[in-house]
PyMOL Python script that loads the backbone (N, CA, C, O; Angstrom):
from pymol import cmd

cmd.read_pdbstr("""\
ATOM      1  N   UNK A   1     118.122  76.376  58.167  1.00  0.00           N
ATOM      2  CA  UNK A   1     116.733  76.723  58.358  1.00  0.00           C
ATOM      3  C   UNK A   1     116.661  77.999  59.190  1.00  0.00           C
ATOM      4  O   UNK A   1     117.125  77.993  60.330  1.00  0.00           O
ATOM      5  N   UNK A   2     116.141  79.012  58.710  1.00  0.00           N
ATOM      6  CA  UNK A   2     116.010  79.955  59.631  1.00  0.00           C
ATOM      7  C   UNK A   2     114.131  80.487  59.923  1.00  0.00           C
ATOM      8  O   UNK A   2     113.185  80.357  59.146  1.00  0.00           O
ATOM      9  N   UNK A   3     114.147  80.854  60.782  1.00  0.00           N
ATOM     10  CA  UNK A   3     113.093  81.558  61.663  1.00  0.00           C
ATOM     11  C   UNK A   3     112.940  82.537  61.951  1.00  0.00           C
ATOM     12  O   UNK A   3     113.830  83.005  62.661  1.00  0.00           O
ATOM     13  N   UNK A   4     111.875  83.362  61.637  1.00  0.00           N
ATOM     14  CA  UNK A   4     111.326  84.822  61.267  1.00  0.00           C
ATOM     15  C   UNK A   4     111.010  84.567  62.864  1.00  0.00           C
ATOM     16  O   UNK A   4     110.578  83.540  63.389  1.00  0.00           O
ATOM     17  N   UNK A   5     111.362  85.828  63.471  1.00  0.00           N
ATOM     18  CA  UNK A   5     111.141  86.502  64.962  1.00  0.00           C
ATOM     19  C   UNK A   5     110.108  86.439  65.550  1.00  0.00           C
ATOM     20  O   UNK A   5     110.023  86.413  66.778  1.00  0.00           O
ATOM     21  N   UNK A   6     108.694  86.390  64.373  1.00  0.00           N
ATOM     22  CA  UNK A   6     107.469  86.343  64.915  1.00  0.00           C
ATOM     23  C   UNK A   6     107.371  84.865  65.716  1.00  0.00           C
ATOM     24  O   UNK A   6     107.005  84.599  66.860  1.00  0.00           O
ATOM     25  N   UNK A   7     107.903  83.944  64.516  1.00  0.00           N
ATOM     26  CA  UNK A   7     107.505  82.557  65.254  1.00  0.00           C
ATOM     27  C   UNK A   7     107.838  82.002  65.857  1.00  0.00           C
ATOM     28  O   UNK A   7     107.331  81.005  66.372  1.00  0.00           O
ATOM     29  N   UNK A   8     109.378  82.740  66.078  1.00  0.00           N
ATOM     30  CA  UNK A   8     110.200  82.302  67.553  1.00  0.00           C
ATOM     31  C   UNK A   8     109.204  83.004  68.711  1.00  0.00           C
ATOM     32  O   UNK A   8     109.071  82.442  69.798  1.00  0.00           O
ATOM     33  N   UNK A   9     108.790  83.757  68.535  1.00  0.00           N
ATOM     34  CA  UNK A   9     107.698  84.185  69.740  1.00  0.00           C
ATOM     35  C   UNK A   9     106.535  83.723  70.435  1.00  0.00           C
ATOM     36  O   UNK A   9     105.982  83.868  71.526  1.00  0.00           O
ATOM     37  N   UNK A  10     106.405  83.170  69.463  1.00  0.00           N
ATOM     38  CA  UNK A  10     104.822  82.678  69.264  1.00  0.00           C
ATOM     39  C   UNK A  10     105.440  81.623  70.078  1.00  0.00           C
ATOM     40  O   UNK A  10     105.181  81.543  71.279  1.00  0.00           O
ATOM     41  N   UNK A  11     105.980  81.075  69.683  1.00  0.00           N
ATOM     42  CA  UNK A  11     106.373  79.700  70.053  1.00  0.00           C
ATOM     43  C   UNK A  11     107.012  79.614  71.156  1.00  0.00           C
ATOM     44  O   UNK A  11     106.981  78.550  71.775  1.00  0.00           O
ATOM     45  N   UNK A  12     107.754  80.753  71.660  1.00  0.00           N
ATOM     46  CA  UNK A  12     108.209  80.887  73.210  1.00  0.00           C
ATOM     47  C   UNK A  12     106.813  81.396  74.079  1.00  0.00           C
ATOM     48  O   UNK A  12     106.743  81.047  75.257  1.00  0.00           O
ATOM     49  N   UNK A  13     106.134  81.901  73.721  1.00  0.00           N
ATOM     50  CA  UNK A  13     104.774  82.072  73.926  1.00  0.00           C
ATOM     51  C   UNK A  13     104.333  80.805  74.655  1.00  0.00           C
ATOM     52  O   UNK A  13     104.549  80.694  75.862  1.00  0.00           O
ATOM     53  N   UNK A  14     103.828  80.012  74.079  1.00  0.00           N
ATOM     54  CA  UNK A  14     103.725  78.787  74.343  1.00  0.00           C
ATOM     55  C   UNK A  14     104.165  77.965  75.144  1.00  0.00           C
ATOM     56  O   UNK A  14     103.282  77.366  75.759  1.00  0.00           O
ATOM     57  N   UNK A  15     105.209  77.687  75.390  1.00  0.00           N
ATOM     58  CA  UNK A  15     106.536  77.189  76.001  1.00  0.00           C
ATOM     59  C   UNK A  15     106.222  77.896  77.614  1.00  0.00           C
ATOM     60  O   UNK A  15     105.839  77.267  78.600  1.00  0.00           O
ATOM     61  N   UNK A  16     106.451  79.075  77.549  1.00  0.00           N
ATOM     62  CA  UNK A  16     105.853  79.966  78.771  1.00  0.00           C
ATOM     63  C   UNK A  16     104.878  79.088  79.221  1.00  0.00           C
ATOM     64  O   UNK A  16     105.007  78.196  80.059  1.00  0.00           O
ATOM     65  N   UNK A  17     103.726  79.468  78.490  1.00  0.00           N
ATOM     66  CA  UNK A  17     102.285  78.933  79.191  1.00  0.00           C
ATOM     67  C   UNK A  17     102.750  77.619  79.768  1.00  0.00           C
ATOM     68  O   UNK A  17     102.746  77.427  80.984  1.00  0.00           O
ATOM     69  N   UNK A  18     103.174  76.665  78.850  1.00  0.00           N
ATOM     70  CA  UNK A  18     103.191  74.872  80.039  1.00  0.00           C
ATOM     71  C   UNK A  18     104.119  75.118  80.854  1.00  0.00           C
ATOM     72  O   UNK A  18     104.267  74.245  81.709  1.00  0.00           O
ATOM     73  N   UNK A  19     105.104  76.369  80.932  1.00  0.00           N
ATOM     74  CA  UNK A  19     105.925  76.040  82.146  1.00  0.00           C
ATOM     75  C   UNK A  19     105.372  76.879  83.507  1.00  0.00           C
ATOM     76  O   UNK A  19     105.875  76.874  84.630  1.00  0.00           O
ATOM     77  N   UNK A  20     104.062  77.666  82.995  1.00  0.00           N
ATOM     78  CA  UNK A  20     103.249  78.164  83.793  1.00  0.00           C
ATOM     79  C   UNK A  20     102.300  77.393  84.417  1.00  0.00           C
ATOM     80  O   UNK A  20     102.022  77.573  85.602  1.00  0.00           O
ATOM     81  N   UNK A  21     101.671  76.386  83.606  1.00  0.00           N
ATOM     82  CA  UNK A  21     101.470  75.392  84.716  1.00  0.00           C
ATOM     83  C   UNK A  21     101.601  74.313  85.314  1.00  0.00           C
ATOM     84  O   UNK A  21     100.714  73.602  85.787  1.00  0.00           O
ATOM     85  N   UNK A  22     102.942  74.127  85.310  1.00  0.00           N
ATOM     86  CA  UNK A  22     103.415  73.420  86.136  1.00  0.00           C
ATOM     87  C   UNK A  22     103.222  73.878  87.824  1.00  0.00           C
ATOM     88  O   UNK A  22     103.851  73.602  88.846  1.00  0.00           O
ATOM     89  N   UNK A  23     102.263  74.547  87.588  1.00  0.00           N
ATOM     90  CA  UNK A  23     102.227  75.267  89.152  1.00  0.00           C
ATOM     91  C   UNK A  23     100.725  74.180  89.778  1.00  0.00           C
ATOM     92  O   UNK A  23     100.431  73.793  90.909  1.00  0.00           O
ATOM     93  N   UNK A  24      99.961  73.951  88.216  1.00  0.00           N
ATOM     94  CA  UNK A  24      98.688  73.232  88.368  1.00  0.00           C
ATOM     95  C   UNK A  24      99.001  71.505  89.471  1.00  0.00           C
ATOM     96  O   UNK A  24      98.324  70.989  90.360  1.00  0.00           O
ATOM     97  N   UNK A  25     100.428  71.068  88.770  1.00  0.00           N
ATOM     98  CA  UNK A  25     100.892  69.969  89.355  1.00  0.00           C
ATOM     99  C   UNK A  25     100.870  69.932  91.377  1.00  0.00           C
ATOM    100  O   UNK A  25     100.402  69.070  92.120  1.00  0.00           O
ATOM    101  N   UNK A  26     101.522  71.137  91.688  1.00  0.00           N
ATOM    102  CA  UNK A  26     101.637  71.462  92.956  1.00  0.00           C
ATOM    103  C   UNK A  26      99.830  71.214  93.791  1.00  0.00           C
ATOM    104  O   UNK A  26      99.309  70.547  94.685  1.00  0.00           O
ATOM    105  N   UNK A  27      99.572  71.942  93.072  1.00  0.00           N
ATOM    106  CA  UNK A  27      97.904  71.974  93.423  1.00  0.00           C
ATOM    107  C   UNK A  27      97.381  70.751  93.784  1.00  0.00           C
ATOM    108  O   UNK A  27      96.787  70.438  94.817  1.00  0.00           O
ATOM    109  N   UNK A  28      97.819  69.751  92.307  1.00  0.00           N
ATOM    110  CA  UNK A  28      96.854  68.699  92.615  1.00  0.00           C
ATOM    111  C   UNK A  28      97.205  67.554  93.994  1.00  0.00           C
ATOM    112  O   UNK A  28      96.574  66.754  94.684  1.00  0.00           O
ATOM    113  N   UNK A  29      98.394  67.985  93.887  1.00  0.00           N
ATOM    114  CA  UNK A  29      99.603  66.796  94.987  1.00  0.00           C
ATOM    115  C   UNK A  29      98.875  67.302  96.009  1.00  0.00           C
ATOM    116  O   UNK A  29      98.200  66.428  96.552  1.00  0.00           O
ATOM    117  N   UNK A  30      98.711  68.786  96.653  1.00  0.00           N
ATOM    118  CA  UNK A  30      98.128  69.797  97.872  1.00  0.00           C
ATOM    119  C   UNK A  30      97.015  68.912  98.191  1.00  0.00           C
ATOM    120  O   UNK A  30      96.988  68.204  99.197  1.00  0.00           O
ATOM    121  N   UNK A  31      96.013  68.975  97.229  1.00  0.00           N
ATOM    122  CA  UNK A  31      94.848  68.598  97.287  1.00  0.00           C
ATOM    123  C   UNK A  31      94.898  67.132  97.575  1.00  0.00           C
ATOM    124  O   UNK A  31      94.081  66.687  98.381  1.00  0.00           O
ATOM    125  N   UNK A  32      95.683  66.402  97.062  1.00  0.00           N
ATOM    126  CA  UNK A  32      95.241  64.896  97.265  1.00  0.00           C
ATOM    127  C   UNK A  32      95.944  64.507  98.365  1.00  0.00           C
ATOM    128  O   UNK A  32      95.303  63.663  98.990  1.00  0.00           O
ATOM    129  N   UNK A  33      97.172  64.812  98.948  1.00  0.00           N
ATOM    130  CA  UNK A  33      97.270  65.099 100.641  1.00  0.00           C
ATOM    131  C   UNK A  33      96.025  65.673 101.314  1.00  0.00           C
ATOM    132  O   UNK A  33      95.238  64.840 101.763  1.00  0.00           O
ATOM    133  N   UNK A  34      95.786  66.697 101.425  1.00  0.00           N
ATOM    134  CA  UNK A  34      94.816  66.862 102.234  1.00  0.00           C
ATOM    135  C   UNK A  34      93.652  66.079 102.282  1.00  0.00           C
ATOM    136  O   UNK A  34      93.194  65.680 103.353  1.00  0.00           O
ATOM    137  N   UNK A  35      93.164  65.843 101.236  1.00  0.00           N
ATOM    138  CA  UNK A  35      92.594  64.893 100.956  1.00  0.00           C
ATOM    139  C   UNK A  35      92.559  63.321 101.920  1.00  0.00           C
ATOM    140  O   UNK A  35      91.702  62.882 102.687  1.00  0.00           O
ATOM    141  N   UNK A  36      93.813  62.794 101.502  1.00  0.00           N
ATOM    142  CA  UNK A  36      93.787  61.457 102.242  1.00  0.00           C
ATOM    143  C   UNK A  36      94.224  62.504 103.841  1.00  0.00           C
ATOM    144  O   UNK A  36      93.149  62.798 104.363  1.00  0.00           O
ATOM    145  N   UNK A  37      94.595  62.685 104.100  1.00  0.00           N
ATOM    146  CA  UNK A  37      94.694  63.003 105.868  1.00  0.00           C
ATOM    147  C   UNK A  37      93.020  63.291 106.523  1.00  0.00           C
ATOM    148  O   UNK A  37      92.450  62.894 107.540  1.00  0.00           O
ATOM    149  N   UNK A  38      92.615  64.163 105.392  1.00  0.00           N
ATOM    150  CA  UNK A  38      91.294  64.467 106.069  1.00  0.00           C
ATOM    151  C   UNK A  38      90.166  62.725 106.342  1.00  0.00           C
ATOM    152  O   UNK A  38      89.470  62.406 107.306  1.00  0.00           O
ATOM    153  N   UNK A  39      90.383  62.144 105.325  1.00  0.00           N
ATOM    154  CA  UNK A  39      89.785  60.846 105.189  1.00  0.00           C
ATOM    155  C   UNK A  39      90.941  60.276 106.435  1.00  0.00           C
ATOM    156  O   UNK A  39      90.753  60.934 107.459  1.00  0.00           O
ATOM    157  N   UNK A  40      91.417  59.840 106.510  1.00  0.00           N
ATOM    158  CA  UNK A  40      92.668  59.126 107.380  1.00  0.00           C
ATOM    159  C   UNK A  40      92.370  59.887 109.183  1.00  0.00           C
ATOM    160  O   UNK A  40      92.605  59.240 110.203  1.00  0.00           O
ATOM    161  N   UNK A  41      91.802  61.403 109.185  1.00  0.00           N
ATOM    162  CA  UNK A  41      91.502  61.218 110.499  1.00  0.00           C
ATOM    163  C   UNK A  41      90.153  61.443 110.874  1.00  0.00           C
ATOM    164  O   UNK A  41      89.905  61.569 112.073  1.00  0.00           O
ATOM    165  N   UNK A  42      89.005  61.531 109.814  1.00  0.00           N
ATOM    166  CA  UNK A  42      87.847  61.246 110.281  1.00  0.00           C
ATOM    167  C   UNK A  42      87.505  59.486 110.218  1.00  0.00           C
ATOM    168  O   UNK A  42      86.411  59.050 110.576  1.00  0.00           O
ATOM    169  N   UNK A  43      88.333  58.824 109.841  1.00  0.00           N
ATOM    170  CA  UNK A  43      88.160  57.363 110.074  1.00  0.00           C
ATOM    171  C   UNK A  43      88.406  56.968 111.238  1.00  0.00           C
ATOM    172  O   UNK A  43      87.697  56.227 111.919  1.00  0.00           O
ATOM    173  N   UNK A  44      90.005  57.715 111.683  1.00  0.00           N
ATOM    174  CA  UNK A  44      90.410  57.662 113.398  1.00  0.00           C
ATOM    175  C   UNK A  44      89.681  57.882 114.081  1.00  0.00           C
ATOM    176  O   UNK A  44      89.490  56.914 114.816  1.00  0.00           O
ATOM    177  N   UNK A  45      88.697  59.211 114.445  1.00  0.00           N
ATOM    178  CA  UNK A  45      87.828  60.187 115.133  1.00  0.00           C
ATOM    179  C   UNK A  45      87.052  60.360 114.646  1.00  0.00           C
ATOM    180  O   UNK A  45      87.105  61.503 114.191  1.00  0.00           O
ATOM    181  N   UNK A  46      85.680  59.578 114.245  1.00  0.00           N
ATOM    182  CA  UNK A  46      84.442  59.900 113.711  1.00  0.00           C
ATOM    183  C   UNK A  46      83.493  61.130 114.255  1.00  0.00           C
ATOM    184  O   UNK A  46      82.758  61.838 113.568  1.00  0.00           O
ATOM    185  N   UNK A  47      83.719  61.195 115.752  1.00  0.00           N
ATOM    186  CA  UNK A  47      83.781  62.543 116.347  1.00  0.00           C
ATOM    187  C   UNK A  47      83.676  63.808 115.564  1.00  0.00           C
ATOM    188  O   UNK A  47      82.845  64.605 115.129  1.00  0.00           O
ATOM    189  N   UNK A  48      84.981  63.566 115.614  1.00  0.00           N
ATOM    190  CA  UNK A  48      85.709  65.504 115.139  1.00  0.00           C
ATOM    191  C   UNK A  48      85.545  65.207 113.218  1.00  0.00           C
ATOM    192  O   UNK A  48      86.356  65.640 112.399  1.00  0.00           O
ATOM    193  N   UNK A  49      84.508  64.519 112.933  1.00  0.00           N
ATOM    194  CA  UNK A  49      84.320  64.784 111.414  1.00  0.00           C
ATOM    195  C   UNK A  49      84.214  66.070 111.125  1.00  0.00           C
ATOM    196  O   UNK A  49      85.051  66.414 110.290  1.00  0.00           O
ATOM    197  N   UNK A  50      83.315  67.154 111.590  1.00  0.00           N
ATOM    198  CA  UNK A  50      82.597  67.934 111.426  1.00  0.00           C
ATOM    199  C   UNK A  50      84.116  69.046 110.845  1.00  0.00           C
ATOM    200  O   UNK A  50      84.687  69.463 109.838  1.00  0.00           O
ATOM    201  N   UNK A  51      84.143  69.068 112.067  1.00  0.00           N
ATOM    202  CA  UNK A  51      85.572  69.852 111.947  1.00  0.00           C
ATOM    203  C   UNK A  51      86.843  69.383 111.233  1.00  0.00           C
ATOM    204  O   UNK A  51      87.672  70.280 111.084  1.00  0.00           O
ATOM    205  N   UNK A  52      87.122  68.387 110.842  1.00  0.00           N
ATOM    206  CA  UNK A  52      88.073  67.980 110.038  1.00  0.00           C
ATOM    207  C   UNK A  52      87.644  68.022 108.709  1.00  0.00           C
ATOM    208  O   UNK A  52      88.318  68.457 107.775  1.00  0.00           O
ATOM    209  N   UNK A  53      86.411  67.522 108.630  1.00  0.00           N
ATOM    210  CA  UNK A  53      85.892  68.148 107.171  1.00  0.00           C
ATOM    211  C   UNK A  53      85.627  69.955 106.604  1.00  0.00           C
ATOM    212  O   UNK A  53      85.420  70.415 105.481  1.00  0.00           O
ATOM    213  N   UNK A  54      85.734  70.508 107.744  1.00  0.00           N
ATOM    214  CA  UNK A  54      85.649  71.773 106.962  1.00  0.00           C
ATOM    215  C   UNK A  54      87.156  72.292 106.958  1.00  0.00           C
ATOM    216  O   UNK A  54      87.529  72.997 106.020  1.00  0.00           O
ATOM    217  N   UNK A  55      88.120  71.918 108.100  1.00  0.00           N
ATOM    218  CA  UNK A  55      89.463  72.674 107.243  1.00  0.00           C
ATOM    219  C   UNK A  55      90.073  71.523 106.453  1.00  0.00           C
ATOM    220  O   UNK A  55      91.150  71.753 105.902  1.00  0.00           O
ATOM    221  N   UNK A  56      89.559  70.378 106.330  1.00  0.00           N
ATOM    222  CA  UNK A  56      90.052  69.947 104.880  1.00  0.00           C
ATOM    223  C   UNK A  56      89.538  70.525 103.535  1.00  0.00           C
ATOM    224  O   UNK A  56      90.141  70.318 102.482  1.00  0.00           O
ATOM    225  N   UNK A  57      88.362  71.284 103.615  1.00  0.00           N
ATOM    226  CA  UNK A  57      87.482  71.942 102.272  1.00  0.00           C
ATOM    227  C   UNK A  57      88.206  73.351 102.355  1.00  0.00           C
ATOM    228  O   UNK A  57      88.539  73.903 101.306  1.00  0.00           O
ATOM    229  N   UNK A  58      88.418  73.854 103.402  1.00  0.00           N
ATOM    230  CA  UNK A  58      89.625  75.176 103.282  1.00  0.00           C
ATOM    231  C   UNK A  58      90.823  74.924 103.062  1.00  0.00           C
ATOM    232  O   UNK A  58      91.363  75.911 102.562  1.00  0.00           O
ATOM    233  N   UNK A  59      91.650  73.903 103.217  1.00  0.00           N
ATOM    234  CA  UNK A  59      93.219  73.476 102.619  1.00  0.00           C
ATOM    235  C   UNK A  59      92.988  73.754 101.580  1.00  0.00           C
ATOM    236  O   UNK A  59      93.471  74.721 100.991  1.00  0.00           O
ATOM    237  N   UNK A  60      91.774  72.541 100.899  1.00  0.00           N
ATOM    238  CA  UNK A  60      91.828  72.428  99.664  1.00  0.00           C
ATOM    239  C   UNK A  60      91.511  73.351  98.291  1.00  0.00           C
ATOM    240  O   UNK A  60      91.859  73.340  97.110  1.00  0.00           O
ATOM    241  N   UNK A  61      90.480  74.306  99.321  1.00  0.00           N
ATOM    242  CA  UNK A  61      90.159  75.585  98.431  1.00  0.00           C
ATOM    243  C   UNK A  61      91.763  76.412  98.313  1.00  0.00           C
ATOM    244  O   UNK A  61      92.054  76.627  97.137  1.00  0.00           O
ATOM    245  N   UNK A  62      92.515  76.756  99.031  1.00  0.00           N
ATOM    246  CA  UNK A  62      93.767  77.313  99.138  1.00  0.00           C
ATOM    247  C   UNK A  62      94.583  76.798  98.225  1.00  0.00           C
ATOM    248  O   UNK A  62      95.390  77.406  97.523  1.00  0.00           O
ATOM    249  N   UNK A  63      94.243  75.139  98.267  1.00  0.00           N
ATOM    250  CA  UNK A  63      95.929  74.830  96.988  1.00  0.00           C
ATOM    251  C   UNK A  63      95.105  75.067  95.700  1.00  0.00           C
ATOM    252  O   UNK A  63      95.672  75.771  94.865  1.00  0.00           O
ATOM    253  N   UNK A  64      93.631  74.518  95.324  1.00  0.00           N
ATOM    254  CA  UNK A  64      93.302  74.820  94.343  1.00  0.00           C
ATOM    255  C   UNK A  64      93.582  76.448  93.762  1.00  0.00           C
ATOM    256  O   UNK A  64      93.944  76.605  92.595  1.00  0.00           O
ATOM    257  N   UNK A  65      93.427  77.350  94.466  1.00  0.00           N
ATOM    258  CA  UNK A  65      93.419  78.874  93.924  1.00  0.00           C
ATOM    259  C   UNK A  65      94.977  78.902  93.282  1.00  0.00           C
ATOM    260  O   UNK A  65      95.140  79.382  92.160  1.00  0.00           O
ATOM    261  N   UNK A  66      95.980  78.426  93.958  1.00  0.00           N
ATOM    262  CA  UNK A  66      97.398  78.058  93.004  1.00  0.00           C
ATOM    263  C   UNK A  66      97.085  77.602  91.585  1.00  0.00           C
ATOM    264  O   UNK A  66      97.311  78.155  90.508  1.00  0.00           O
ATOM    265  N   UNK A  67      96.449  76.334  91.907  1.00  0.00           N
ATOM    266  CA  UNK A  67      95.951  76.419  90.749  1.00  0.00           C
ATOM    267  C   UNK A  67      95.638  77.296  89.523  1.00  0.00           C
ATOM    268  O   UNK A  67      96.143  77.402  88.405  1.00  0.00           O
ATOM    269  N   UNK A  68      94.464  77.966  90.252  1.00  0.00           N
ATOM    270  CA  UNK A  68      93.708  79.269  89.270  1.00  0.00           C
ATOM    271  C   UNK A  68      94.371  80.646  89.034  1.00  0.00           C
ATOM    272  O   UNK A  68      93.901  81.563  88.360  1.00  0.00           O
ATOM    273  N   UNK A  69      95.824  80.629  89.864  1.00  0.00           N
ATOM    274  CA  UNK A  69      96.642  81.024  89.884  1.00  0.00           C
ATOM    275  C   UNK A  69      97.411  81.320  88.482  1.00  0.00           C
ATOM    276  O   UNK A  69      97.527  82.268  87.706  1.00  0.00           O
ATOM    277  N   UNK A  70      97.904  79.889  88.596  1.00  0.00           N
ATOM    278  CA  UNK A  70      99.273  79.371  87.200  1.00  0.00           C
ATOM    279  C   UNK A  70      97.908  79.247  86.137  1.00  0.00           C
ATOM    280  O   UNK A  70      98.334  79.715  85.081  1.00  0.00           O
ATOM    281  N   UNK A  71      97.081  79.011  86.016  1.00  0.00           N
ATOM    282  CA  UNK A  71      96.235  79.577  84.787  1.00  0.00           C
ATOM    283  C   UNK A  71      95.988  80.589  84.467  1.00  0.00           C
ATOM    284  O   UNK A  71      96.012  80.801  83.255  1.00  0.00           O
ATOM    285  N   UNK A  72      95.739  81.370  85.117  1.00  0.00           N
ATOM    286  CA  UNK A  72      95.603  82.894  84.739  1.00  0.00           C
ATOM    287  C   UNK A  72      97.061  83.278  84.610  1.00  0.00           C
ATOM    288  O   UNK A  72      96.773  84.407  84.213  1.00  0.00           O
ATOM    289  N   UNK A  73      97.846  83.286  84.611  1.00  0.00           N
ATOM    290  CA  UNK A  73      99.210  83.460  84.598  1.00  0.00           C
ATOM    291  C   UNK A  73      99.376  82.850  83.166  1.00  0.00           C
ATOM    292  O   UNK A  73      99.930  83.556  82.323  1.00  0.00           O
ATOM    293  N   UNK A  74      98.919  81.524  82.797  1.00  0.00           N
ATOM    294  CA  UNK A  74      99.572  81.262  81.488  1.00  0.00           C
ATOM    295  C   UNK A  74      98.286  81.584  80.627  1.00  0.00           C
ATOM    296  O   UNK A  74      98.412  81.498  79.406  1.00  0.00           O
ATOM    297  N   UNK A  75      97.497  81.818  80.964  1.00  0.00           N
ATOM    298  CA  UNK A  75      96.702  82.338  79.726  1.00  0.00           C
ATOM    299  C   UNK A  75      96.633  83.909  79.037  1.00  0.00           C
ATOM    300  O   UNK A  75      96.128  84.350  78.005  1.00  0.00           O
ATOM    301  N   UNK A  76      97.495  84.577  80.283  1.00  0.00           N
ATOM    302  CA  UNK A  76      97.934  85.953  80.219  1.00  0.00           C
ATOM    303  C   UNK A  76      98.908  85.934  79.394  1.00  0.00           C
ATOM    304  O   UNK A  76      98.868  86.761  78.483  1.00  0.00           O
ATOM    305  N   UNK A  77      99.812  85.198  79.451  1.00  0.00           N
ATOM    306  CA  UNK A  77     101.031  84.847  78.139  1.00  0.00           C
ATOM    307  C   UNK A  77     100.523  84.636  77.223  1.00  0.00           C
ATOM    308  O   UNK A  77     100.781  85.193  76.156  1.00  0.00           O
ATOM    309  N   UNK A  78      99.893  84.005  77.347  1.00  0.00           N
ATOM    310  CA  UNK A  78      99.549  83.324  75.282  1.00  0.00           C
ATOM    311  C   UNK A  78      98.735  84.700  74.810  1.00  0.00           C
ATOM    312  O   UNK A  78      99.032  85.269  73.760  1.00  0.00           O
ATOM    313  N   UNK A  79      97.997  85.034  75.425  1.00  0.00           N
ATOM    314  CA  UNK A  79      97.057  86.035  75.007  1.00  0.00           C
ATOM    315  C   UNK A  79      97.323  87.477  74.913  1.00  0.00           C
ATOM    316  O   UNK A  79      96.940  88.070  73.904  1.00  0.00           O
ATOM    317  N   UNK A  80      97.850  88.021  75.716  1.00  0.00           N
ATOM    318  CA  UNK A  80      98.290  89.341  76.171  1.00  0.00           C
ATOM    319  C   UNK A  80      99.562  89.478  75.533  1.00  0.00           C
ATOM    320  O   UNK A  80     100.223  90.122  76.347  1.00  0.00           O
ATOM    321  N   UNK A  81     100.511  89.161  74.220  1.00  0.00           N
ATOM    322  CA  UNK A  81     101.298  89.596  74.121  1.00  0.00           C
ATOM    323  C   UNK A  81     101.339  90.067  72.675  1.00  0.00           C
ATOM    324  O   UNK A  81     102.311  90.696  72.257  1.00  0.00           O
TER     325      UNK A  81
END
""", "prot")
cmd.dss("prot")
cmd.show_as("cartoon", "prot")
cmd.util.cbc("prot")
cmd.orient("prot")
């Protein structure tokens, strides 16, 4: 069986992109740590909610942009070549 060059491309094309986001995985783990810690110490310290809730919404904005990261990254592959 052989394979014309285009569709070996295409198809490494592809291949690229899901191993591009595998970066999305990192993100979500980021996020759902921060996540439970932020819950885990405004339960401790009902107090310091205020403040534990906003640099838990800045962690989480930070791992998400990884996120938006490895997407734009693999949609630049599939598309841009």
């Amino acid at each position: 069986m052989n394979i014309d060059s285009e569709t070996f491309l295409h198809a490494m094309r592809f291949i690229g992109a899901g191993l591009a986001m595998i970066g999305a995985i990192g993100a979500g783990v980021g996020v759902g740590i921060a996540a439970s810690g932020g819950v885990q110490a405004m339960g401790r310290n009902p107090d310091a909610a205020p403040i534990v809730q906003t640099n838990m919404i800045l962690g989480m904005a930070f791992a998400e942009a990884v996120a938006i990261y490895a997407l734009a990254v693999a949609l630049i592959i599939v598309f841009a070549g």
